[in-house]
C-alpha positions as CSV (number, residue, x, y, z in Angstrom):
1,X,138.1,101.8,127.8
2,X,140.6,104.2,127.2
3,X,141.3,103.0,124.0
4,X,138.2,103.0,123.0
5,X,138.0,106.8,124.0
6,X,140.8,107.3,120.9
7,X,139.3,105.0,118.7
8,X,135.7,106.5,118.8
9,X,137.8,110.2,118.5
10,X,139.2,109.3,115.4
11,X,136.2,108.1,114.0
12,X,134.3,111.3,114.6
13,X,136.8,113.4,113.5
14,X,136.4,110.9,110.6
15,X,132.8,112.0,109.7
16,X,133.4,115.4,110.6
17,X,136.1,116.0,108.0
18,X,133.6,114.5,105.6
19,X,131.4,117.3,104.8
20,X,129.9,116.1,101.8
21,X,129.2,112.7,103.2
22,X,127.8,114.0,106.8
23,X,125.3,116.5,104.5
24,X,124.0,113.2,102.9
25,X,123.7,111.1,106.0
26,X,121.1,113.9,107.3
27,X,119.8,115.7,104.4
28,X,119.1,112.3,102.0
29,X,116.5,110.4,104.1
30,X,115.0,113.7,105.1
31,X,114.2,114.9,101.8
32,X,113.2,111.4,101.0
33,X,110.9,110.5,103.7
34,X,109.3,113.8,102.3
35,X,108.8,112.8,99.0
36,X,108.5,108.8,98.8
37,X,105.2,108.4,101.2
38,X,103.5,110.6,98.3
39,X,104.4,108.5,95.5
40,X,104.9,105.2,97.2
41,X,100.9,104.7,97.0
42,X,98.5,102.0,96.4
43,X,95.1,103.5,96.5
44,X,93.8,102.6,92.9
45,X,91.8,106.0,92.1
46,X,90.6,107.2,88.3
47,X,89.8,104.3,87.0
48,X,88.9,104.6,83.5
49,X,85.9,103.1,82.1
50,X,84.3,103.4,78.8
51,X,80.8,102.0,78.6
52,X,79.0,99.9,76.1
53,X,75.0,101.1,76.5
54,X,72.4,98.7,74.5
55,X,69.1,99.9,76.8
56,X,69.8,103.9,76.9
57,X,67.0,103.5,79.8
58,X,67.1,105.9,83.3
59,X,68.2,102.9,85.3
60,X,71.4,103.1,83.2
61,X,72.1,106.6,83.2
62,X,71.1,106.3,87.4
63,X,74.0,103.7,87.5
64,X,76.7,105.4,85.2
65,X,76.0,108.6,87.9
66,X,76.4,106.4,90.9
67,X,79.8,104.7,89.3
68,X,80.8,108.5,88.1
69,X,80.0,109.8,91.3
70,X,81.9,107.0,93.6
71,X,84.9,109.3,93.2
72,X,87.0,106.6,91.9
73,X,86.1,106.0,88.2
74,X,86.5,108.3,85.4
75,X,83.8,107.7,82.3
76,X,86.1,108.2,79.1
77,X,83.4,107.4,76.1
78,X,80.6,105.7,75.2
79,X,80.9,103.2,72.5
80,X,78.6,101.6,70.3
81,X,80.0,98.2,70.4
82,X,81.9,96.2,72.3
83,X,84.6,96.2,69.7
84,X,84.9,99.5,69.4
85,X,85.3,100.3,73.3
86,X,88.1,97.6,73.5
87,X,90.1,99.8,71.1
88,X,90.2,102.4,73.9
89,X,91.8,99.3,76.1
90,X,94.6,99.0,73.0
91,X,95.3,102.0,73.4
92,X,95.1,102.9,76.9
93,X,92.8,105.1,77.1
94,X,90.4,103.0,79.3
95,X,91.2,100.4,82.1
96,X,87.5,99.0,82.0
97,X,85.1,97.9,79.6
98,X,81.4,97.8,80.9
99,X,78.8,96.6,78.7
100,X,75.0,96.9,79.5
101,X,73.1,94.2,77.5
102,X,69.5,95.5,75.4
103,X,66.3,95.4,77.5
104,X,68.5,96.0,81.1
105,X,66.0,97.6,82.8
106,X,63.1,95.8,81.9
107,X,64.6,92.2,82.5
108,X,66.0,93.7,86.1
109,X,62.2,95.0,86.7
110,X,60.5,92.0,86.1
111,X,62.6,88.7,86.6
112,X,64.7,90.7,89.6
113,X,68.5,90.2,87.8
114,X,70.4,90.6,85.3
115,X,73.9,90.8,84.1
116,X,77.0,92.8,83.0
117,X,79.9,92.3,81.1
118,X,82.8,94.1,82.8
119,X,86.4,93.7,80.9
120,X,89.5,94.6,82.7
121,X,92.8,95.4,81.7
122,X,94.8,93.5,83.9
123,X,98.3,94.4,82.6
124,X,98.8,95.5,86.3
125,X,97.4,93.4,88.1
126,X,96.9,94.9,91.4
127,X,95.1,97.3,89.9
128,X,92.5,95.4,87.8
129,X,91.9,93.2,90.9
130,X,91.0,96.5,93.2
131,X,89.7,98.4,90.5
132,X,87.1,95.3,89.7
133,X,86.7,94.5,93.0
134,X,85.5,98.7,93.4
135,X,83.3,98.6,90.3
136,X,81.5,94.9,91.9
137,X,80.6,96.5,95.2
138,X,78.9,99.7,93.4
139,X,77.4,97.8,90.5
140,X,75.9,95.6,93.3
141,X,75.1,98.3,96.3
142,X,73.2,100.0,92.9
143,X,71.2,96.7,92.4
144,X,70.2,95.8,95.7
145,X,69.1,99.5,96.2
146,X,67.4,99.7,93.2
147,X,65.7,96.2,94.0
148,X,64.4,97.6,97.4
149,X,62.9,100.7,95.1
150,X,60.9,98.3,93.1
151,X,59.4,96.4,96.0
152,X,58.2,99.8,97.7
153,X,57.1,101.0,94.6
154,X,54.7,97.1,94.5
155,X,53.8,97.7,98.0
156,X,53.3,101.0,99.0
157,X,51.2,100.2,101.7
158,X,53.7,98.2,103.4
159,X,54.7,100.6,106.6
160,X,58.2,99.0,107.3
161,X,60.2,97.3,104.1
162,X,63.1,94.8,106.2
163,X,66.4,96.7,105.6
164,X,70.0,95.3,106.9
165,X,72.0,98.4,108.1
166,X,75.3,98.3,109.3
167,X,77.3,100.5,111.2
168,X,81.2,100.5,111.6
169,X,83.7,102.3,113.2
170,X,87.6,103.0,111.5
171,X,90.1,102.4,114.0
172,X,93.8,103.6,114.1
173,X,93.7,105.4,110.5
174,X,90.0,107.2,110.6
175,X,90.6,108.7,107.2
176,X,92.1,105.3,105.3
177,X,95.0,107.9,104.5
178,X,97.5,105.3,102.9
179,X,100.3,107.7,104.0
180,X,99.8,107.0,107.8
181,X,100.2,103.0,107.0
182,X,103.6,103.8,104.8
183,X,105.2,106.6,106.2
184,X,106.5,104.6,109.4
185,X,108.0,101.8,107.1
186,X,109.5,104.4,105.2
187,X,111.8,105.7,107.6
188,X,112.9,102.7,109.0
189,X,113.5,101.7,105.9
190,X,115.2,104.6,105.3
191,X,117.3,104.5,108.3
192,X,118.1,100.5,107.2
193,X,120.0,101.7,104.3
194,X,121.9,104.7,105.9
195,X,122.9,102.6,108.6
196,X,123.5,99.5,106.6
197,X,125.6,100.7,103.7
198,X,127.9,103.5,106.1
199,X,128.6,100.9,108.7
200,X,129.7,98.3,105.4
201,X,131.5,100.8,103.8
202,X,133.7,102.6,106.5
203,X,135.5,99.2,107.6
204,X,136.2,98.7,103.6
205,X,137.5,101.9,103.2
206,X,140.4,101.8,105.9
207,X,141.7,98.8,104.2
208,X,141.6,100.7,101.0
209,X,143.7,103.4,102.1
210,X,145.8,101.6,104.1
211,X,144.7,102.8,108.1
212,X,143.7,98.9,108.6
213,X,147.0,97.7,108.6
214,X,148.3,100.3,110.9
215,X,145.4,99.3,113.3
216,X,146.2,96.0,112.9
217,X,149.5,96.1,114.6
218,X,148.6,98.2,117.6
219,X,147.7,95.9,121.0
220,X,143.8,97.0,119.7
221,X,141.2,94.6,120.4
222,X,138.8,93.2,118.0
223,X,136.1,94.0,120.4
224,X,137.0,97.4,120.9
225,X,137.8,98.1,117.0
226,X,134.3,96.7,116.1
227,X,132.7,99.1,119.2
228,X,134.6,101.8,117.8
229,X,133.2,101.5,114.4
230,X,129.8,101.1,115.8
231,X,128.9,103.3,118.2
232,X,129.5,106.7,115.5
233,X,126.9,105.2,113.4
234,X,124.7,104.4,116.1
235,X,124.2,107.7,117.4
236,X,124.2,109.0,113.9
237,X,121.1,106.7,113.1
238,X,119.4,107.7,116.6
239,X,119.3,111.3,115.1
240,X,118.5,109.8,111.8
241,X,115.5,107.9,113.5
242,X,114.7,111.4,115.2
243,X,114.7,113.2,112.3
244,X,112.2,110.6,110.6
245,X,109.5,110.9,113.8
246,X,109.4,115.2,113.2
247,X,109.4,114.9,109.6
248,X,106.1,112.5,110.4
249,X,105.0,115.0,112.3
250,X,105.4,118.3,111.0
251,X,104.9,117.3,107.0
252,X,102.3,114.3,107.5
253,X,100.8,115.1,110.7
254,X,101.3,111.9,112.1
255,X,101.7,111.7,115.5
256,X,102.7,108.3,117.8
257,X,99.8,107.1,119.9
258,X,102.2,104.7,121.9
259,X,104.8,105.5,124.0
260,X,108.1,107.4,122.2
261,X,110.1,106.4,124.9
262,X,109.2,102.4,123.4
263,X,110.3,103.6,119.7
264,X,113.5,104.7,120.7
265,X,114.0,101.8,122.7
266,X,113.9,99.3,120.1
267,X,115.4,101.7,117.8
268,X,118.9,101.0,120.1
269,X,118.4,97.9,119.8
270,X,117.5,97.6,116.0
271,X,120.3,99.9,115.0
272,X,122.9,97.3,117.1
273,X,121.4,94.4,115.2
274,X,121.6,96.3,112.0
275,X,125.2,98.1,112.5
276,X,126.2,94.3,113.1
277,X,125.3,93.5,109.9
278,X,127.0,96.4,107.9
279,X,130.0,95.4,110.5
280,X,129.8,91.3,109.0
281,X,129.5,92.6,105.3
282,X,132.7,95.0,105.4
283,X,134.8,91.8,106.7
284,X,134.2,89.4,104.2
285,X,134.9,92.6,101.4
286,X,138.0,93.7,99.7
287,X,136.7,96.7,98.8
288,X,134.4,99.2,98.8
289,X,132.6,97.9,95.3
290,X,132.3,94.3,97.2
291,X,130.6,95.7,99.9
292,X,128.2,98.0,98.5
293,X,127.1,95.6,96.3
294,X,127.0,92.3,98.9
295,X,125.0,95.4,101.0
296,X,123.0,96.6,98.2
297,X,121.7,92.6,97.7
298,X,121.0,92.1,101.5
299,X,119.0,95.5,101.4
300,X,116.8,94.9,98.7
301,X,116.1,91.4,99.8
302,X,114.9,93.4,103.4
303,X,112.8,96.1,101.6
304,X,111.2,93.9,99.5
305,X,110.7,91.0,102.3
306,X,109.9,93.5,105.1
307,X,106.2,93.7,104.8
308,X,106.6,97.5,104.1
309,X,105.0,97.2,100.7
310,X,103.4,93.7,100.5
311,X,101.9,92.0,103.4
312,X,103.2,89.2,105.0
313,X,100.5,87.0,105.4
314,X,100.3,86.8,101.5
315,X,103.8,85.4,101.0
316,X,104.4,82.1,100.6
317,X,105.3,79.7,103.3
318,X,108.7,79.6,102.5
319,X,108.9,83.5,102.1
320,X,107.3,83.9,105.4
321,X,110.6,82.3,106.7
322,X,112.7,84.3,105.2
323,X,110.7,86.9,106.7
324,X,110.9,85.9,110.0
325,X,114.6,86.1,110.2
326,X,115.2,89.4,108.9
327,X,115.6,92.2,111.6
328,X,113.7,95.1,109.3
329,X,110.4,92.6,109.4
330,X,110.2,93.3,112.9
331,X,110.9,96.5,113.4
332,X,108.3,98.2,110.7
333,X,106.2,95.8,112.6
334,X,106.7,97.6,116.0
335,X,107.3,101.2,114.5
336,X,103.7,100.8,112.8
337,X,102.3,99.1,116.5
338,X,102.9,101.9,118.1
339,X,102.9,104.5,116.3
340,X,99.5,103.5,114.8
341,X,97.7,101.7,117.6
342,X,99.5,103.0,120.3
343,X,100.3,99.2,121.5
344,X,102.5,98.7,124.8
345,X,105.8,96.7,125.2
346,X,104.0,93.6,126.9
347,X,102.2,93.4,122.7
348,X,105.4,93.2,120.9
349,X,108.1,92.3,123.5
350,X,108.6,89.3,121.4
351,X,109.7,91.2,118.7
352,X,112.2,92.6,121.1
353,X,113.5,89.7,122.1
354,X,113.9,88.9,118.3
355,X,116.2,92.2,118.0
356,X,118.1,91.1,120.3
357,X,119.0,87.9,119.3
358,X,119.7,89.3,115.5
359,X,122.2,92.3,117.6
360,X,124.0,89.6,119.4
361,X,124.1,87.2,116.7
362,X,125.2,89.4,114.1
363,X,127.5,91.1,116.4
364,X,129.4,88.1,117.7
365,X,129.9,87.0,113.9
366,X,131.3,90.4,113.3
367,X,133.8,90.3,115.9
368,X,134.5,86.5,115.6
369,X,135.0,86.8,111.5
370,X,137.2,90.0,111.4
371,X,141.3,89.3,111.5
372,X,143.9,91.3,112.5
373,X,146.0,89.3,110.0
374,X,145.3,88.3,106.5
C-alpha cells in the first residue's frame, strides 16, 4: 500500500502541474452540459405549411386558425395551385403542402367526409414523420368536432349528444420539457468522454516521454500501477459527475426525485468500469494518436448506441446486443430512473450488477494485458 501511496502522489502532482489540462477537465463539460441540452432537441415546432384553398368557405378558414393556432405550424402562403405551392417546397420555404379540394365544406356537410392532400418534405425524416403525424391529429380532432357541430345543429332538441372524453395525467415530466429527458444523458455522456479519453491517454503519454520504462524496472506491481492510474481519475469524474447534478439544478431546474445517495453509488461503480476501459485502450497503443483515436471510435459507437438520442427499443435486434453490452446503456438508463421517476435500487439493481461485471471485466483485462516488458 505504501507504494501505492507514492504512485497516486505522483500522479496528482501530475494533474496539478497541468493547469491547462485540469481547467479543461472541469470547465469543458460544464460549459457544455449548459449549452448542448438546448440544442440537442427534438421537439419538431414551426412547421411550415403553405396551403392550396379550392372552397374559400368558413370551415376552411375555421381549420387554417385551429392548425395556426396549434402553436406548432407556421402558415407561409397561400397558393393557387398545387404547382405553385410545391415551388415553396423547392425552395424551402415550406415543409408542408396542404391542399383543400373545391366544394370541402359542402361534401363534409352532407356525405359526413372528405379528404385532403397533405405533401411532406421528408428530406429529414424525423421531422416529416412528427410534423405529419401533428398536422393528422388536428386535421382530424377539427373534423370530428366539426361533425359533432353538424349533428347538434340537425338535432337541437336532443338534451345530451354521446361525447367520449378523456382525461390523463403527465407523469415524471409534467411539462413534456425535452430538456428534463436529455439533460441526464448528457452528463453522463459527458463524463464518458472525460473519463474515457484522460484515463487512455495518461498511460500513452508516460511511454511517450519515457517515465514507463523507468516504472517498469522498479519491484511495482501491475496491480498497483493500474490502481494508481485509476483512482486520480476516479475522484476527478466523481467531482465531474457532481458538477453535472448542480449544473441540472441551478441552470435547468432539475431536481432528482430518487435517492442521490443511489446516483453516486453507481456512479463509483460506472466510473471503475469505464476507467477500465480507457486503462485497456492505453495498453494496446503506442502513442497518444493510437489511443485517442481507438478511444474516439469506442466513444462514438457508446453515444450513438447508448439510447441517449435514439431509443432502444427501435434498434434492430442485433443493435440491441450491442447495446446491452456497453456500460453507458445502462447507466443513462439508471441516471434518467432516478432522477426522473425517482425509482429505488431494488428497480434497477440489475443494471448494477451489469456495472459490475463490465468494472471487473474490463479491469482484469487491463491488468492482465499491460507488460512490464515489451
Amino acid at each position: 500500500m505504501k507504494t501505492l501511496g507514492f504512485l497516486l502522489q505522483k500522479e496528482f502532482r501530475q494533474i496539478v502541474r497541468d493547469r491547462i489540462i485540469l481547467v479543461m477537465i472541469f470547465a469543458m463539460p460544464t460549459i457544455q452540459l449548459i449549452i448542448m441540452p438546448m440544442a440537442a432537441n427534438f421537439e419538431v415546432k414551426d412547421i411550415r405549411i403553405v396551403v392550396v384553398d379550392n372552397d374559400h368557405s368558413s370551415m376552411t378558414a375555421r381549420m387554417f386558425s385551429k392548425i395556426g393556432a396549434s402553436g406548432y405550424f407556421h402558415i407561409v402562403g397561400y397558393a393557387s395551385s398545387y404547382q405553385q405551392a410545391l415551388s415553396y417546397v423547392e425552395q424551402e420555404e415550406a415543409d408542408v403542402v396542404l391542399e383543400i379540394p373545391a366544394h370541402f365544406e359542402r361534401n363534409l356537410v352532407r356525405e359526413g367526409r372528405q379528404q385532403v392532400a397533405l405533401s411532406i418534405d421528408a428530406i429529414n425524416g424525423a421531422r416529416a414523420s412528427i410534423g405529419g403525424a401533428y398536422l393528422t391529429n388536428i386535421i382530424n380532432d377539427f373534423s370530428q368536432s366539426t361533425a359533432l357541430d353538424v349533428v347538434r345543429d340537425a338535432h337541437p332538441v336532443t338534451a345530451n349528444t354521446p361525447v367520449i372524453q378523456m382525461n390523463y395525467s403527465i407523469w415524471y415530466n409534467a411539462r413534456e420539457e425535452y430538456k428534463y429527458y436529455m439533460v441526464p444523458g448528457i452528463f453522463v455522456l459527458l463524463l464518458t468522454l472525460i473519463g474515457g479519453f484522460l484515463s487512455a491517454l495518461n498511460v500513452v503519454k508516460e511511454k511517450e516521454i519515457g517515465t514507463m520504462e523507468q516504472i517498469n524496472v522498479t519491484p511495482i506491481r501491475k496491480w498497483e500501477f493500474i490502481a494508481g492510474k485509476l483512482i486520480p481519475f476516479w475522484l476527478i469524474g466523481m467531482i465531474i459527475f457532481t458538477i453535472g447534478l448542480l449544473v441540472a439544478y441551478i441552470i435547468y431546474g432539475i431536481v432528482s426525485v430518487g435517492s442521490i445517495g443511489l446516483l453516486y453509488l453507481f456512479a463509483a461503480v460506472y466510473l471503475i468500469a469505464l476507467l477500465g476501459f480507457g486503462l485497456l485502450v492505453s495498453t494496446y497503443s503506442a502513442n497518444q494518436v493510437q489511443a485517442m483515436f481507438l478511444a474516439f471510435f469506442f466513444m462514438m459507437i457508446f453515444a450513438l448506441m447508448s439510447g441517449l438520442f435514439t431509443a432502444i427499443e427501435s434498434m434492430p435486434t442485433w443493435a440491441r446486443t450491442i447495446s446491452s453490452l456497453i456500460p453507458v446503456t445502462h447507466f443513462v438508463k439508471v441516471v434518467r430512473m432516478v432522477m426522473l421517476k425517482g425509482s429505488t435500487f431494488q428497480d434497477v439493481h440489475m443494471e448494477f450488477i451489469y456495472e459490475i461485471i463490465f468494472a471487473v471485466v474490463l479491469n482484469t483485462w487491463a491488468v492482465i494485458n499491460y507488460r512490464k516488458t515489451s
